[in-house]
Residue, then its C-alpha position, 0 to 999 in steps of 0.5 A: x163212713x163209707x169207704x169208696x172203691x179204691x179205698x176199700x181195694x187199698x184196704x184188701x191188699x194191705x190186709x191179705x198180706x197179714x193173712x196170708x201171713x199168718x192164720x193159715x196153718x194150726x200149731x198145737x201145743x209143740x209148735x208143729x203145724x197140724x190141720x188139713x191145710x197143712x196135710x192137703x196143701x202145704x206137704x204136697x207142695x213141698x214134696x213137689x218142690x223138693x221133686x223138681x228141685x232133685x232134678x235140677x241139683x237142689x235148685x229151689x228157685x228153678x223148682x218154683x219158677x217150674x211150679x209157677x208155670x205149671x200152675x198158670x198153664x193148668x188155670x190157662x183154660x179157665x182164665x181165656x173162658x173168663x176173659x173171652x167172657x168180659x170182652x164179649x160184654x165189653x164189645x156188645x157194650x161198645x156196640x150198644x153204646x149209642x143207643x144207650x146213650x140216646x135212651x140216658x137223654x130221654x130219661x134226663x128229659x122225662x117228664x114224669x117219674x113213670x116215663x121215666x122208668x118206662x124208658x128205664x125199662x127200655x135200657x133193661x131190655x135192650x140188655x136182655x135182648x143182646x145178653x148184656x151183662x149189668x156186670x160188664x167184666x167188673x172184678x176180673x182183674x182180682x178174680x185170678x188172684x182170688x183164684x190162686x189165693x189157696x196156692x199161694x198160701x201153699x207155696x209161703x207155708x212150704x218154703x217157710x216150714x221147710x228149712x231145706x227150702x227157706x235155707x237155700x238161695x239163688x244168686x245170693x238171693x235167700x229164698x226164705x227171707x223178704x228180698x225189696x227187688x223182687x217185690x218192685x220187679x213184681x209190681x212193675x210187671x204187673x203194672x205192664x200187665x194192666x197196660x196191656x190188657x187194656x189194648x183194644x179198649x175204647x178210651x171211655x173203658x180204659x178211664x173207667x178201669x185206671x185205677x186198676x193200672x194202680x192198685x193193683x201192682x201197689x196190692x202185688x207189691x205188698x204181698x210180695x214185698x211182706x213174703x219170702x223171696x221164693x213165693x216172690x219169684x213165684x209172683x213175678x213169674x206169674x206175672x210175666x205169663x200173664x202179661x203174655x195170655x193178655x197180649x194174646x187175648x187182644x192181638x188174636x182173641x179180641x178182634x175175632x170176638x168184636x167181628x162176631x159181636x157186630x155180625x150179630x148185633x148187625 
């Protein structure tokens, strides 16, 4: 059977969790973690925390709130390129939308499958003429989270070999076990953040992407919830900043871009 879309995204996000989990760092025969995940990733994580920690009176959680923001601010670049990309295509598409629409009604109305796939031909080139993309920005919304994947897998291995780490704590928060207000505080900011990066969206848009209002603080809720408090205050705080590059993107970068668009397109 077939799964749909939404299902398959349920799937992903009740199945990363347990791979992030476990099956990211090797033991050998003593149970010490070995492997370049280990030696490349994991130790110079915690030897970045353990540095910012010093400075603020072993104050982990501080340290990852630091890291957390330091790693959003070295992708910030990479993130507004990606997003400056899919609003281009989402305002040419808006632009080109009624006369794809009339170029769909006579493909409807075709009396023959060739002309059929002549006026088909014709959508085709309308897209190549203003470098539509087929795409359309789909997957954006999990390509960041693709993107920190390995970071994140850092930052839950760190605190958990690190006793120093996982031992300490936050206003009684333990930073090295699962805390269920973090998780839901999470999976609200990033339900705030889907709602804002539809800002400007025509309605057509938003009802395609709405799902994504959804699945996606449930997928965030499940990793952080199946994670130690310290790699949830982590996701929260990423989620914060996000919410504030989306709010940026819509309120400066996007009516710029739409400007641009009809000035070509015109």
């Amino acid at each position: 059977m077939k799964l749909t879309k939404k299902a398959q995204l349920l799937l992903v996000a009740t199945v990363l969790p347990l791979l992030l989990a476990g099956c990211t760092v090797q033991y050998n025969e003593n149970h010490e973690p070995i492997g370049w995940l280990y030696d490349y990733l994991v130790v110079p994580t915690q030897w970045l925390l353990n540095q910012i920690a010093s400075v603020f009176n072993g104050n982990y959680a501080i340290a990852i709130v630091i890291v957390s923001i330091l790693v959003r601010v070295l992708l910030m670049p990479t993130q507004f390129h990606q997003m400056k990309s899919m609003l281009v295509q989402q305002e040419k598409m808006a632009v080109l939308k009624p006369y794809i629409a009339e170029i769909t009604a006579r493909a409807e109305q075709a009396a023959t499958p060739q002309e059929k796939l002549e006026i088909q031909q014709e959508q085709m080139e309308l897209y190549k003429l203003n470098n539509v993309s087929l795409m359309g920005g789909i997957g954006s919304g999990c390509l960041p989270i693709l993107i920190t994947l390995p970071i994140w897998s850092g930052l839950y291995n760190a605190i958990l070999l690190s006793n120093e780490i996982s031992s300490s704590d936050f206003m009684g928060i333990n930073l090295g076990a699962q805390f269920l207000p973090i998780a839901l505080a999470t999976m609200v900011a990033y339900y705030v953040q889907s709602v804002v990066s539809q800002m400007g969206m025509d309605e057509e848009t938003k009802k395609q992407s709405r799902s994504m209002n959804y699945i996606l603080p449930i997928m965030m809720f499940m990793m952080t919830f199946q994670s130690p408090a310290g790699v949830g205050i982590y996701f929260f705080i990423s989620a914060l900043i996000q919410i504030l590059q989306s709010w940026i993107q819509n309120t400066y970068i996007r009516p710029k871009i739409k400007a641009q668009i009809d000035e070509e397109l015109n």
